[in-house]
N, C-alpha and C positions, 0 to 999 in steps of 0.2 A: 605634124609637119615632118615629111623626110628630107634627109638633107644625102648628097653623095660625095662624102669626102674620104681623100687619100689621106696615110699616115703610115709610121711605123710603130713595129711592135719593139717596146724596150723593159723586157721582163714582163710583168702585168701591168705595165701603161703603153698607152696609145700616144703614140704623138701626133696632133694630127697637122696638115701639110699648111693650112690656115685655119681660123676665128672659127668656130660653129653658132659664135653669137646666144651660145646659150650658156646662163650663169651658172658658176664652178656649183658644183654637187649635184647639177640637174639628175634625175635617172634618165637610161638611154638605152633604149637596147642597140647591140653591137651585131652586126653581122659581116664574118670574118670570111674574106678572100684575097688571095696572093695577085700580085700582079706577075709576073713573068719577067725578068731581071733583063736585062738591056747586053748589050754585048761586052759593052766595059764593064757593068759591075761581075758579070761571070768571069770573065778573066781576071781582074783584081780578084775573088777572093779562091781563084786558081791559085795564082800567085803567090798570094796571103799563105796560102795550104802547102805549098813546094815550100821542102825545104826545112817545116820546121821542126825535123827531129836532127839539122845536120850539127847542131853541135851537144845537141844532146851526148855524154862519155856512155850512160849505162843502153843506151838503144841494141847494141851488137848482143850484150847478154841476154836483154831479151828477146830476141830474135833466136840465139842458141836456145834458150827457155821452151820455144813454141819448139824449134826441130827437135826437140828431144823426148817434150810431150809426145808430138807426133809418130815416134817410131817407139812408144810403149805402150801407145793406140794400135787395135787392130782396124783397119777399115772396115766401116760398116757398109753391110749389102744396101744397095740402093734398088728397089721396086717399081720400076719403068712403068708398070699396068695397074700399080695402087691409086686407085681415086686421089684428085687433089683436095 
């Protein structure tokens, strides 16, 4: 029997969106595809995302951290016609 049901992924469990009607421990095989997130959930977790280093105190020094990496780096040549 296949069945096509929606769920999400929570760590290594599936939740699924209703019943499968089959009893706990059945074996199943799983095959996994994304659905395409809707317009609200991409802005919510936009949203979720801004923002959350502002009150972070140590964020500035690492930020000094990386420029200073940076200018003890030499640039490396970059090969425009090297195979990808």
């Amino acid at each position: 029997m296949i069945q096509k049901l929606n769920g999400r992924i929570d760590g290594k469990h599936i939740e699924l969106e209703r019943d499968a009607g089959l009893p706990s421990g059945t074996p199943v095989t799983v095959e996994i595809g994304t659905s395409p997130l809707s317009i609200e959930e991409r802005r919510s977790r936009i949203e979720e995302s801004c923002g959350v280093w502002k009150d972070d105190d140590d964020i500035a020094e690492i930020f000094e951290q990386i420029l200073r990496e940076r200018e003890l780096r030499p640039c490396r040549d970059v090969d425009f016609d090297a195979p990808s």
